[in-house]
C-alpha positions as CSV (number, residue, x, y, z in Angstrom):
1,X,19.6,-7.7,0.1
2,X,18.3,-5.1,2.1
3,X,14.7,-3.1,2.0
4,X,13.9,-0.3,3.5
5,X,10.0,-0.7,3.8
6,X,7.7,-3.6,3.9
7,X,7.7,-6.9,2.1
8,X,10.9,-8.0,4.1
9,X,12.5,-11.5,4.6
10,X,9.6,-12.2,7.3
11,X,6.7,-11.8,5.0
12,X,8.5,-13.7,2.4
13,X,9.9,-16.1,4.5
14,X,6.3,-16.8,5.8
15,X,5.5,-18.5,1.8
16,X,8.0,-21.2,2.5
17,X,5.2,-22.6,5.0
18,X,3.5,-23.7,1.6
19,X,6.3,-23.4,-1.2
20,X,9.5,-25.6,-0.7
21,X,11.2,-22.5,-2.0
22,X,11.1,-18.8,-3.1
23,X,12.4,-16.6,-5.3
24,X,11.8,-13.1,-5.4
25,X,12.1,-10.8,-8.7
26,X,13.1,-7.1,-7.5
27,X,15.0,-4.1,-8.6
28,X,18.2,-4.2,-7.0
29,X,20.7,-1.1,-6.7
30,X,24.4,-2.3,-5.8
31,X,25.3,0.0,-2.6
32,X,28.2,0.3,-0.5
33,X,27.3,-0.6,2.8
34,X,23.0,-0.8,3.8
35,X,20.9,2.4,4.0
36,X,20.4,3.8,7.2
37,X,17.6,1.6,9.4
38,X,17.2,-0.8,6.3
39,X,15.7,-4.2,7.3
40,X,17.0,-7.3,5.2
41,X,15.1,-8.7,2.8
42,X,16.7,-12.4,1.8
43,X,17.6,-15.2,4.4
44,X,17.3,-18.6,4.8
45,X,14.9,-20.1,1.8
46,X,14.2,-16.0,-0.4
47,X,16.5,-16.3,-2.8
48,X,16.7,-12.6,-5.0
49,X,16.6,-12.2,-9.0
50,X,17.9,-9.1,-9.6
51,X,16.4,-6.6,-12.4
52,X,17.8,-3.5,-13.3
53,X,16.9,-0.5,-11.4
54,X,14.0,2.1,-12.2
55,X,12.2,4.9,-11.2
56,X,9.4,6.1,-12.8
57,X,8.0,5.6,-16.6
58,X,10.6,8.0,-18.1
59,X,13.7,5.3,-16.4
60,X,11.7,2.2,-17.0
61,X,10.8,3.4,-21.1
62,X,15.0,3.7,-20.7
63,X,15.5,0.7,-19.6
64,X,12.7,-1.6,-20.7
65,X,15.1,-3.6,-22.9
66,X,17.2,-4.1,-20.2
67,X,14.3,-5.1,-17.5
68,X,12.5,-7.5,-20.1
69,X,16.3,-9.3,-21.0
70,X,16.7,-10.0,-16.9
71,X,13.2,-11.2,-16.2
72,X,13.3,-13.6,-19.3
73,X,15.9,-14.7,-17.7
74,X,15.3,-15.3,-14.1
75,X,11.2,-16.6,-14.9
76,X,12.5,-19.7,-16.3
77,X,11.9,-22.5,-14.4
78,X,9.4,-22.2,-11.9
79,X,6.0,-24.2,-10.8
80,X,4.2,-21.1,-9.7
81,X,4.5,-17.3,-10.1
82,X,2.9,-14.8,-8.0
83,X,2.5,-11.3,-9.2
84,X,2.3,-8.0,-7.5
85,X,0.3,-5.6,-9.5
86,X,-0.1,-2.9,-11.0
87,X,3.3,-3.6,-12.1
88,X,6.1,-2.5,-14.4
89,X,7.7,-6.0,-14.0
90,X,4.5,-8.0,-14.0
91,X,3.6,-6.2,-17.5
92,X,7.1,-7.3,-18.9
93,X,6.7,-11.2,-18.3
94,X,5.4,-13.9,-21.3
95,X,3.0,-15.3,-18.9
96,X,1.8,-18.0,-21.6
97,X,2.6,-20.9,-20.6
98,X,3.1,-20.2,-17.2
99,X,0.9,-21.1,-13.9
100,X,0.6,-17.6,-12.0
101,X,-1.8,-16.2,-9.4
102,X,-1.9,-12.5,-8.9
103,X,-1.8,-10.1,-5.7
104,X,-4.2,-6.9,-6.9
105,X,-2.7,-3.8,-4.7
106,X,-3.8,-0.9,-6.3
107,X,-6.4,0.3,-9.4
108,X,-4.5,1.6,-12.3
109,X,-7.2,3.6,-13.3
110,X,-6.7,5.6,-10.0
111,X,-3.2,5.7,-9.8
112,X,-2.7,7.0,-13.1
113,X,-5.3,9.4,-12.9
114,X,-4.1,13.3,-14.4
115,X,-2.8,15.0,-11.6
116,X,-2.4,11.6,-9.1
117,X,1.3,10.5,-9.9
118,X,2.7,12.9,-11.2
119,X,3.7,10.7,-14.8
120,X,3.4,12.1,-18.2
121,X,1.4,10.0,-20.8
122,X,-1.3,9.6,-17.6
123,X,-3.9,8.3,-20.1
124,X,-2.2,5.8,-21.8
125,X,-0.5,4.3,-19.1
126,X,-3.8,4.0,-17.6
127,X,-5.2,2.1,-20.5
128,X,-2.5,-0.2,-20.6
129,X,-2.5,-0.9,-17.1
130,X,-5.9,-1.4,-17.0
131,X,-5.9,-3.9,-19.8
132,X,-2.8,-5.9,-18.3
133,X,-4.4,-6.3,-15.0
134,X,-8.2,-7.4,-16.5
135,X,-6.1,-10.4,-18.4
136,X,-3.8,-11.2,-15.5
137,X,-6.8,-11.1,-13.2
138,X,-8.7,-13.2,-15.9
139,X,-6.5,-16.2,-17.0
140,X,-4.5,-16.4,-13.3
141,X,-4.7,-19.7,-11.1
142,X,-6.1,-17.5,-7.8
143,X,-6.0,-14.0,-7.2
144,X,-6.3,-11.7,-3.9
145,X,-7.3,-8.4,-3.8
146,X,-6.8,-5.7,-0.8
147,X,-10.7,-4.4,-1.2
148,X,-13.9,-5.6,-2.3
149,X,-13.8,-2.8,-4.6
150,X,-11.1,-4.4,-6.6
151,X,-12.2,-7.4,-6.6
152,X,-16.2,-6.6,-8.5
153,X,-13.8,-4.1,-10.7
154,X,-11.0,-6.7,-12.0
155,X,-12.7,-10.0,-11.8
156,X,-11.3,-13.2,-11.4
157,X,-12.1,-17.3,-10.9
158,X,-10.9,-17.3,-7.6
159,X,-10.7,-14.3,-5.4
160,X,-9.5,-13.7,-2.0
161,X,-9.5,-10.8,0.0
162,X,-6.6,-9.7,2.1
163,X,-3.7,-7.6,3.0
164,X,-0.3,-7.8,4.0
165,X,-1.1,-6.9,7.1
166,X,-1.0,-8.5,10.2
167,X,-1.3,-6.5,13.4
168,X,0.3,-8.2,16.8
169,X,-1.7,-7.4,20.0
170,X,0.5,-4.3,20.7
171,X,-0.8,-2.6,17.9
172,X,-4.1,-2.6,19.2
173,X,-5.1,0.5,22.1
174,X,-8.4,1.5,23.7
175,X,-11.5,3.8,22.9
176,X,-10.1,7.3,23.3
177,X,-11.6,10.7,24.8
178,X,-11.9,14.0,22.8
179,X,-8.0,15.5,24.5
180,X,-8.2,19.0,25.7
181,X,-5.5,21.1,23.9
182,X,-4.4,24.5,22.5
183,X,-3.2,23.1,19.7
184,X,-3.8,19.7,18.7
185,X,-1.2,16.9,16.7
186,X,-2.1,15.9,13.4
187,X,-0.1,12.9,11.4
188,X,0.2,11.5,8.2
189,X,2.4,9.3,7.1
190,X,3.4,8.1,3.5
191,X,6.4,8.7,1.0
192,X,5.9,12.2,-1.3
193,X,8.6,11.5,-4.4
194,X,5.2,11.6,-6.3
195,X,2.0,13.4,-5.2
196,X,-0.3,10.4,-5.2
197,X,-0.3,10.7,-1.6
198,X,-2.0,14.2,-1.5
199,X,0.6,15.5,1.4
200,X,-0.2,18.9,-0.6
201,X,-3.7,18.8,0.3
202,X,-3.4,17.8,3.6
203,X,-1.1,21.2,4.5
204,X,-4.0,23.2,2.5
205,X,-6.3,21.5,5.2
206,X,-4.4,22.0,7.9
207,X,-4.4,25.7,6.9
208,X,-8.2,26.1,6.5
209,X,-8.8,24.4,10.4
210,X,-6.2,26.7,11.7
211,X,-8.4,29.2,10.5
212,X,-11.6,27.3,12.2
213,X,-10.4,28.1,15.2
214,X,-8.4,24.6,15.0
215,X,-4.8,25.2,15.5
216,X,-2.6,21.9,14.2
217,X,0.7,21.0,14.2
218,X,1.0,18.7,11.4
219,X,3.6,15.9,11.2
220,X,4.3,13.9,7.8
221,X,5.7,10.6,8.1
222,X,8.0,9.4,5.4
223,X,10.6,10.7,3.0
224,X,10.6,12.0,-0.9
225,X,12.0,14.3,-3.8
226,X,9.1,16.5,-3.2
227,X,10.1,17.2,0.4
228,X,11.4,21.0,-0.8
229,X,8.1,21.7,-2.3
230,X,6.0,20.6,0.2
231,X,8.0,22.8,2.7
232,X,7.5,25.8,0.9
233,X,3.9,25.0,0.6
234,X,3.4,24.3,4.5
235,X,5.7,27.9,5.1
236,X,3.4,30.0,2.4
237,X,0.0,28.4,4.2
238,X,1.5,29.3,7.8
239,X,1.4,25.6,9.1
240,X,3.3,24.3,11.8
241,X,5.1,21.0,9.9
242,X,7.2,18.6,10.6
243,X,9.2,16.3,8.1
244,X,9.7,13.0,10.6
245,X,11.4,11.0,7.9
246,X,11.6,7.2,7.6
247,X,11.0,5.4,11.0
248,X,12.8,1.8,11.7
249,X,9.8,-0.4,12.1
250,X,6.8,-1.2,13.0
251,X,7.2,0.0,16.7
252,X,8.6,3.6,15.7
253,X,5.8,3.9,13.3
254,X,3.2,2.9,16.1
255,X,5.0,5.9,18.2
256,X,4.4,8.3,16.3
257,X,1.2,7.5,15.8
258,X,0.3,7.6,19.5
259,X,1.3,10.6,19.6
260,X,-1.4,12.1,17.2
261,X,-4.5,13.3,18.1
262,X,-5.8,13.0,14.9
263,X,-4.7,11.1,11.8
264,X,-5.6,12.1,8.3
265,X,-4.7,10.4,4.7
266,X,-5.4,12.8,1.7
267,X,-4.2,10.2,-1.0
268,X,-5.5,10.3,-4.2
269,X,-5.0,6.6,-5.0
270,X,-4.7,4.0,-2.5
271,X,-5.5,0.5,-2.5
272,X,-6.6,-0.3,1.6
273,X,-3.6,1.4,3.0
274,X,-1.7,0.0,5.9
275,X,-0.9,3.1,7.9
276,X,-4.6,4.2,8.0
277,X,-5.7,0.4,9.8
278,X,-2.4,0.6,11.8
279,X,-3.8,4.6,13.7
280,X,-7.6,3.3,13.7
281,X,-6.1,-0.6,15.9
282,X,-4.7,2.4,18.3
283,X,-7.6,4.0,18.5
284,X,-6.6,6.9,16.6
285,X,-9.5,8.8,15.2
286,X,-8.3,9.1,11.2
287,X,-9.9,11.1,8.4
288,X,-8.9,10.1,5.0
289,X,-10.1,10.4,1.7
290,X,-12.8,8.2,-0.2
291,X,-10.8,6.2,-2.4
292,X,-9.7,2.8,-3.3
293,X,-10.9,0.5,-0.5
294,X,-10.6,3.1,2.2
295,X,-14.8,3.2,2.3
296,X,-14.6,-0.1,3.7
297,X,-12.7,0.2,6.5
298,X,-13.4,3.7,7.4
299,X,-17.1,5.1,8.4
300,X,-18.5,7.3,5.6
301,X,-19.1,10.0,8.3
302,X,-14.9,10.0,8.1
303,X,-14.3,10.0,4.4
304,X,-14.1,12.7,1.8
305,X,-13.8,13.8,-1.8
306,X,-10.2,13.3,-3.0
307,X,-8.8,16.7,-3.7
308,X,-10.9,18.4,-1.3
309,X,-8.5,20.3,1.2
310,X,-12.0,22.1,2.5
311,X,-13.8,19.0,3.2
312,X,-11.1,17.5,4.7
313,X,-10.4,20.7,6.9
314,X,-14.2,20.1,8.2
315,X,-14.3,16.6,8.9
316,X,-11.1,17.4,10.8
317,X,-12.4,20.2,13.0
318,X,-15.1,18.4,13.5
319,X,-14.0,15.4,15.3
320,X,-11.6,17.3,16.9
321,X,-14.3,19.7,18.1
322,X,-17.1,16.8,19.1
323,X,-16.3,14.8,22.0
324,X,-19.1,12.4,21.0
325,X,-18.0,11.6,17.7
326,X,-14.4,11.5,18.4
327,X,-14.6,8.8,20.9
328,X,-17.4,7.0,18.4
329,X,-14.6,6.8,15.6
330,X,-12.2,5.9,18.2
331,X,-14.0,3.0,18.7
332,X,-15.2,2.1,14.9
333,X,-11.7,2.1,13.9
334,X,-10.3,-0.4,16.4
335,X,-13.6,-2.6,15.8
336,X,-12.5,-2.0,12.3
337,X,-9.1,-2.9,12.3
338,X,-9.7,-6.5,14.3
339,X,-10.0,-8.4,11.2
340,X,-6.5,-7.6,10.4
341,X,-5.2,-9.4,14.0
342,X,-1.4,-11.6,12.7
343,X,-3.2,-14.9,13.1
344,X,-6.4,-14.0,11.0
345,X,-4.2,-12.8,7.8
346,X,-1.8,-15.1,8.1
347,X,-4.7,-17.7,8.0
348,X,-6.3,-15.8,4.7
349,X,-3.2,-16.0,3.1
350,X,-2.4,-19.5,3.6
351,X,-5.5,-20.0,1.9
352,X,-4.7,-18.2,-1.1
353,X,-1.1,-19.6,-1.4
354,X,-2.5,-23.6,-1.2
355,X,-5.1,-22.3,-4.1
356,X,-2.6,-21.3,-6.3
357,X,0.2,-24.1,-5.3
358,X,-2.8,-26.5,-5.6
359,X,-4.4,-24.9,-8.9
360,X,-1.0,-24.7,-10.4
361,X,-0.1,-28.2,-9.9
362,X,-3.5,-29.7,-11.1
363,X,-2.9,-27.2,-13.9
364,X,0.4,-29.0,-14.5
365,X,-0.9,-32.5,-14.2
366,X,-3.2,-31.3,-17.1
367,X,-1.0,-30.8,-19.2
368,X,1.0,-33.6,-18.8
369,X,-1.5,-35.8,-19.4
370,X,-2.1,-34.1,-22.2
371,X,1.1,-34.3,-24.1
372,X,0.6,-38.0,-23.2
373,X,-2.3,-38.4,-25.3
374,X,-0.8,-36.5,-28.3
């Protein structure tokens, strides 16, 4: 099995430190050889059940017969579930009589907002989302969230709040100064086969500071189906962009984002996005927009509306323009991003993996017992 982004074998392989074993539910697509710079995914102890591939509501309403056969299938038999949500897959499963706990990535509500992702039927899928994750947050053994915000909106028993993120000491720079440039290197990074990312924004922004008196040369991280568009967009607004494509690893993506000046995330959904605490650990002033669980990570003095590619153009001359304020954020963000250190996650996420192994076996035992009386 091979992946070509994050979870990978490591991050799974980290469970078996509490679970004698795991088994992870995925689509699968048979290929000939491994895509280019894909990681693997299974090893020793991450066993794969394979589910039929989809993309998008449109696939998935396709194949939901199909899907919902294969993951009968495979859930049969184990102590404890975990569940990555909002989710497709998760939505499918008879979680009845099972013992589950649930990782809370994303709000629904925002990622099916009209206009965000680009799916038709944006309100209904939004209801329905929104209803699964309220009862899977609700009735499941432990549950972790990647931002407070989540966590007040989709309560739960027993809540924990982290990401799977853990940044090694490498990923971590010093304060910067305010660099002294013509033209100055602005990155995002993110995949665009949907426009919940915003990249179409960003190029709008980057077209308004180039007309501040803020020339940028903008470089997008990631690959997508909209790639065409979003070239033709960037050549209509006059902006100097470049399509980097998909890095191999951690260390590539840390490159390229040394090499910004400035880092900006336009997204119109997130959840607490990775990328964004990877720039600030380097000391990466980053602009982004104020959504999902961004707020708490990023000063408010940094944030803006969500579809805003004017606001966004301001902040962005701003702190390119203040020497001040862009060392300030320079050194918010890595203050910001120490919480997210390898040994402090890894710690938080021990701790929500015993309470669900722990809850689901007392859970268990209950029941047991119970059958014994009757």
């Amino acid at each position: 099995m091979w992946t070509r982004m994050p979870p990978d074998w490591r991050f799974f392989q980290r469970h078996t430190e509490v679970f004698d074993e795991v088994r992870v539910l995925a689509r699968v697509v048979n290929v000939e050889e491994p895509p280019e710079r894909a990681i693997r995914a299974d090893g020793p102890g991450i066993m794969f059940l394979p589910i039929p591939n989809y993309e998008g509501p449109v696939q998935f309403a396709a194949r939901a017969w199909q899907v919902w056969r294969s993951a009968r299938r495979a859930f049969r038999g184990p102590e404890a579930v975990l569940l990555r949500v909002p989710s497709h897959l998760a939505n499918c499963l008879s979680l009845r009589n099972a013992c589950y706990g649930v990782e809370v990535l994303a709000d629904p509500e925002e990622l099916y907002a009209s206009g965000t992702s680009g799916t038709p039927f944006c309100g209904v899928y939004r209801a329905w989302f929104r209803r699964n994750l309220l009862r899977q947050c609700r009735e499941a053994i432990a549950v972790s969230y990647v931002s407070e915000n989540l966590a007040a909106k989709y309560p739960a028993a027993s809540r924990h709040i982290l990401l799977d993120l853990e940044l090694p000491g490498e990923a971590f720079g010093s304060t910067r100064r305010r660099p002294r440039k013509k033209e100055f290197d602005l990155v995002t990074a993110g995949g665009f086969d949907h426009p919940v990312k915003g990249h179409d924004v960003l190029i709008r922004a980057a077209a308004e500071a180039n007309k501040r008196g803020v020339p940028l040369r903008l470089s997008i991280v990631g690959e997508g189906r909209l790639r065409k568009e979003l070239h033709q967009l960037a050549l209509q607004e006059g902006v100097d962009c470049r399509f980097v494509g998909q890095l191999d690893g951690a260390s590539e993506v840390r490159e390229a984002l040394r090499a910004a000046d400035v880092f900006a995330l336009a997204s119109r959904s997130e959840g607490k996005p990775r990328v964004l605490i990877e720039a600030m650990a380097l000391g990466v002033p980053a602009v982004a927009t104020a959504v999902g669980g961004i707020p708490e990570v990023l000063s408010a003095e940094q944030c803006v509306p969500r579809d805003d590619a004017d606001a966004l153009a301001a902040v962005i001359t701003r702190t390119l323009r203040d020497g001040a304020r862009y060392e300030r954020v320079s050194e918010q963000g890595i203050a910001a991003a120490r919480p997210f250190a390898l040994s402090e996650q890894w710690s938080r996420r021990k701790e929500f993996l015993f309470a669900l192994k722990d809850g689901c076996r007392a859970e268990l035992l209950n029941r047991s017992v119970s059958r014994a009386k009757h």
